[in-house]
C-alpha positions in Angstrom: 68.5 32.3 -63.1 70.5 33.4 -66.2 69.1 32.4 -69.8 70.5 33.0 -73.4 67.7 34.1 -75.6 68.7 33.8 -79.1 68.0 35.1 -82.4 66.3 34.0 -85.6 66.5 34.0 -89.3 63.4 33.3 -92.2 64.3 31.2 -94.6 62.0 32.2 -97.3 59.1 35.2 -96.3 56.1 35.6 -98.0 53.0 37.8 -97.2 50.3 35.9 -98.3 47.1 37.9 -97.0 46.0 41.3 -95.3 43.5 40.4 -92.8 40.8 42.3 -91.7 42.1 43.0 -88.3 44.7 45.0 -90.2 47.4 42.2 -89.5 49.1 40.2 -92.7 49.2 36.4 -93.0 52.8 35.0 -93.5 54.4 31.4 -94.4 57.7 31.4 -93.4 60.4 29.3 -91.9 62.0 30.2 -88.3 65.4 28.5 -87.7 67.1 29.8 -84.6 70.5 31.0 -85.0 73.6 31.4 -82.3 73.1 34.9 -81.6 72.5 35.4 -78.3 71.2 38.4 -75.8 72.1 37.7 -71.7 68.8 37.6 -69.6 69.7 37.4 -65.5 66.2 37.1 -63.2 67.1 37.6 -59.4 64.4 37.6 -56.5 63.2 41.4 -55.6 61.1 43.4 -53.8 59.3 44.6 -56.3 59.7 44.1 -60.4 62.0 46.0 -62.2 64.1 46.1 -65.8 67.5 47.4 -65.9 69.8 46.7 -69.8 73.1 46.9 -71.1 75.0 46.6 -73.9 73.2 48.0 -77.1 71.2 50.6 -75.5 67.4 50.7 -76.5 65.1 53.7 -76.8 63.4 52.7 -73.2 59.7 52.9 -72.8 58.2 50.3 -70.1 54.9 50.5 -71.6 56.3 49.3 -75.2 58.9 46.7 -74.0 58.3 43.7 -74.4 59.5 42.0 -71.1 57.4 44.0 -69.1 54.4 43.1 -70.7 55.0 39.5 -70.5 55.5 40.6 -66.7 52.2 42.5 -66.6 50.5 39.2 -69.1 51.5 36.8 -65.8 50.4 39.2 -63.1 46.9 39.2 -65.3 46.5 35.5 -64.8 48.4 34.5 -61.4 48.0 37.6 -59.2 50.5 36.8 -56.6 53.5 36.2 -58.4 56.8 37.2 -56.7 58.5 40.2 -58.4 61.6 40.0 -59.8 64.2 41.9 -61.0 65.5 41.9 -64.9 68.6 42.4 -66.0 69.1 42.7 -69.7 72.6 42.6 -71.5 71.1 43.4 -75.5 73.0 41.9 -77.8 70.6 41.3 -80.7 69.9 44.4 -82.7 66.7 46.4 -82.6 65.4 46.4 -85.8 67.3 43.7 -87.4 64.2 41.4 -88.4 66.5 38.9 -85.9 63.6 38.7 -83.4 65.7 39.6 -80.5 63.2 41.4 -78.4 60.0 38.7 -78.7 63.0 35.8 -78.0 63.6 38.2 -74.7 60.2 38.2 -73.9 59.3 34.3 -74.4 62.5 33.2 -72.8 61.6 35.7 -69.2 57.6 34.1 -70.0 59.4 29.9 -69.8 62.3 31.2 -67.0 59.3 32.7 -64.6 57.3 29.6 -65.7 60.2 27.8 -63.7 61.2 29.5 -61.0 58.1 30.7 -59.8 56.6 27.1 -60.6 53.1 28.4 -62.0 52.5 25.4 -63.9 51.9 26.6 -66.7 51.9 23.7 -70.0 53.5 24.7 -73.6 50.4 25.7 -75.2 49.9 27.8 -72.1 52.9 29.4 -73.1 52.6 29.6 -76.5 49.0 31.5 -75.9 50.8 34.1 -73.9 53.3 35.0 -76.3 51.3 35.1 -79.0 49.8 38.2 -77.4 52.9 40.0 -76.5 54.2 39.9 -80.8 53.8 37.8 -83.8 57.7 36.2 -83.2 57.5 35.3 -79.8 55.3 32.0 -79.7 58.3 30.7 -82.0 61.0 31.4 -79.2 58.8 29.1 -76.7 59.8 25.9 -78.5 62.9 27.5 -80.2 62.9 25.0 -82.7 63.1 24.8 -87.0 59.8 25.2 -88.6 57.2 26.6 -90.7 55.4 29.3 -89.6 51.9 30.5 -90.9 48.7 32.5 -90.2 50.3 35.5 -88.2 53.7 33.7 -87.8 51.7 32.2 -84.7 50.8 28.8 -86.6 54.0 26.0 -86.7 54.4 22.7 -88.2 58.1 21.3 -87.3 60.6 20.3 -89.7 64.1 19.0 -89.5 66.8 22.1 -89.8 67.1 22.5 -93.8 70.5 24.2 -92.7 72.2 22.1 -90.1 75.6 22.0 -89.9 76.1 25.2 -92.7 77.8 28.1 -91.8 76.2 31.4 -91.2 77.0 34.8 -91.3 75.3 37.6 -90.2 75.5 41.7 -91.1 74.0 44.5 -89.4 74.7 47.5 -90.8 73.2 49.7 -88.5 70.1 50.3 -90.0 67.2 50.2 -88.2 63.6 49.5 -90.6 60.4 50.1 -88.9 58.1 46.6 -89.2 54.8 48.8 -89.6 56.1 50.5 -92.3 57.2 48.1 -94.4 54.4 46.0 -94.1 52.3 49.1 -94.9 54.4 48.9 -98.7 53.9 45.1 -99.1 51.6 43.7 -101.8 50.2 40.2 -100.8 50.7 37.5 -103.5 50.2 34.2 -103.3 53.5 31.8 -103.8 54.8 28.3 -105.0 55.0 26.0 -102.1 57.9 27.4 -99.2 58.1 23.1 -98.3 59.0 22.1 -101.7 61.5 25.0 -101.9 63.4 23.6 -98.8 63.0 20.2 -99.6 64.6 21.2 -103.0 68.7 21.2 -103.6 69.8 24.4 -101.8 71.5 25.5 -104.6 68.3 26.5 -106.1 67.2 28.4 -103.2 69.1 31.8 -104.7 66.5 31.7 -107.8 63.4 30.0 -105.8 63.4 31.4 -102.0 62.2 34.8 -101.3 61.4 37.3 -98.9 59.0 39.8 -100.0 60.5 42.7 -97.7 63.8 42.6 -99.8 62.7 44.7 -102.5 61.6 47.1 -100.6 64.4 47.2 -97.9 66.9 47.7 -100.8 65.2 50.6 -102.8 65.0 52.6 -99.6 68.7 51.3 -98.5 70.8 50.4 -101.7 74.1 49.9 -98.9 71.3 46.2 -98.0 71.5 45.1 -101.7 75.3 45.5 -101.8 76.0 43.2 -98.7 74.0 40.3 -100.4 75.5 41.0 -103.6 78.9 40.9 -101.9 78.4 38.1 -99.3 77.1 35.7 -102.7 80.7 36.9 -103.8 82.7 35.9 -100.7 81.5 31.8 -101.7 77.5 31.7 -100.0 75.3 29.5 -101.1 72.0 31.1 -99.9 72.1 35.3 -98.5 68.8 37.0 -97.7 67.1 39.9 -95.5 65.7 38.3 -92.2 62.1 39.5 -91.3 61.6 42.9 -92.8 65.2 43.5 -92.0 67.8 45.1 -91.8 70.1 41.7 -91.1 71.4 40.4 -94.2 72.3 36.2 -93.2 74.7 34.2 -95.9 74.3 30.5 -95.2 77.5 28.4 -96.5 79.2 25.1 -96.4 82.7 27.1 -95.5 83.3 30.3 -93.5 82.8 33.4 -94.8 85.7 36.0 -94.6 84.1 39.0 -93.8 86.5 41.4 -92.8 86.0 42.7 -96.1 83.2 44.2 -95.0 83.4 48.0 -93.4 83.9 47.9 -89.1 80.8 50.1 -89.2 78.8 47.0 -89.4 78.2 44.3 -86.8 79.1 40.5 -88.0 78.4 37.2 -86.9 79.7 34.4 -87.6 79.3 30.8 -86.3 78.5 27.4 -87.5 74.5 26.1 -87.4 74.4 24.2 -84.4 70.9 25.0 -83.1 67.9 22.5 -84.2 
């Protein structure tokens, strides 16, 4: 079976809470994007994960495919192995949620060809143990994310049919870390905000990571600055970055833009 997990933006991120298991509560909304990573599963002898493309720093115990591997074996002990093959796409690193789409995609692809039954919820109980993003990837679909980002109530894509363009400019920032420097605050409502003209959404939407991604990389600032310049109507950091997104009602022209970087850009299609 070959898949195509894809990646995600935030519309709007605030951290709303620190909660006494050390994690932070978020509200938030996940829209999938058409940035995809290549995920092949093939009958074996006995499990393994081989990638390509944009090579990782590899540790089995920390990826997260192989613990939604060792999460089934924990609850269905005589599951077939497989073999993985991963062709990585998606920055590491990006806020883009690239490696928890990997994981949910192998949890619903197993789910299937291995016919354990297993319902949504199911699914969505799994995930949520392997990272806060990947519960999202099990439906896929636009909505608002709370508690731990694990917590959704659907909405209808705010940014269907817009243009989007996405920088990577190399730069890797640690999640940890920058949620070690965030201050919780409490914010106006992220619905109204949406439900609001999008032309308001440079002043109104926010994600808290920006100001401290851009004081410890000025270069992040600069492509927002620049991509508002080039005609978008909303640019913002994704997650705690380091993807800078530009939503538009035209194409971007982003050759301007040095080859350094990596650049999407495709048209909204995904719900």
């Amino acid at each position: 079976m070959i898949c195509f997990p894809n990646a995600k933006i935030n519309l709007g991120l605030s951290i709303t809470k620190k909660r006494y298991d050390g994690m932070h509560n978020i509200e938030s909304c996940f829209i999938p994007i058409p940035i995809f990573d290549i995920l092949e599963i093939v009958e074996a002898d006995s499990f393994s994960l081989a990638q390509s493309g944009i090579l990782l720093p590899f540790n089995s115990k920390n990826n997260l495919i192989v613990k939604a591997w060792e999460l089934l074996l924990s609850i269905k002990k005589d599951i077939k192995p497989v073999n993985v093959y991963l062709y990585k796409n998606i920055p590491i690193g990006s806020g883009l949620g690239g490696g928890s789409s990997d994981a949910a995609f192998f949890l619903t692809c197993m789910n299937q060809i291995r016919g354990l039954e297993l319902t949504t919820e199911e699914l969505i109980i799994l995930a949520s143990k392997i990272g806060a993003d990947c519960p999202f990837f099990i439906n896929n679909k636009s909505t608002i994310a709370t508690g731990i980002g694990n917590i959704f109530t659907s909405i209808n894509n705010p940014v269907n049919n817009m243009y989007i363009t996405v920088v990577f400019p190399n730069i890797s920032i640690s999640t940890k870390k920058a949620f070690s420097k965030i201050i919780p605050t409490k914010k106006n409502s992220l619905l109204a905000i949406l439900n609001s003209h999008n032309s308001t959404w440079k002043s109104n939407l926010k994600n808290d990571f920006e100001e401290i991604a851009f004081a410890d990389f000025p270069e992040l600032k600069y492509i927002k600055n620049t991509l508002y310049k080039l005609g978008a109507t909303y640019a913002s950091l994704t997650g705690s970055g380091s993807a800078i997104y530009a939503l538009s009602e035209k194409p971007i022209n982003s050759t301007i833009f040095s080859k350094n970087y990596k650049i999407w850009s495709e048209a909204l299609i995904l719900q």
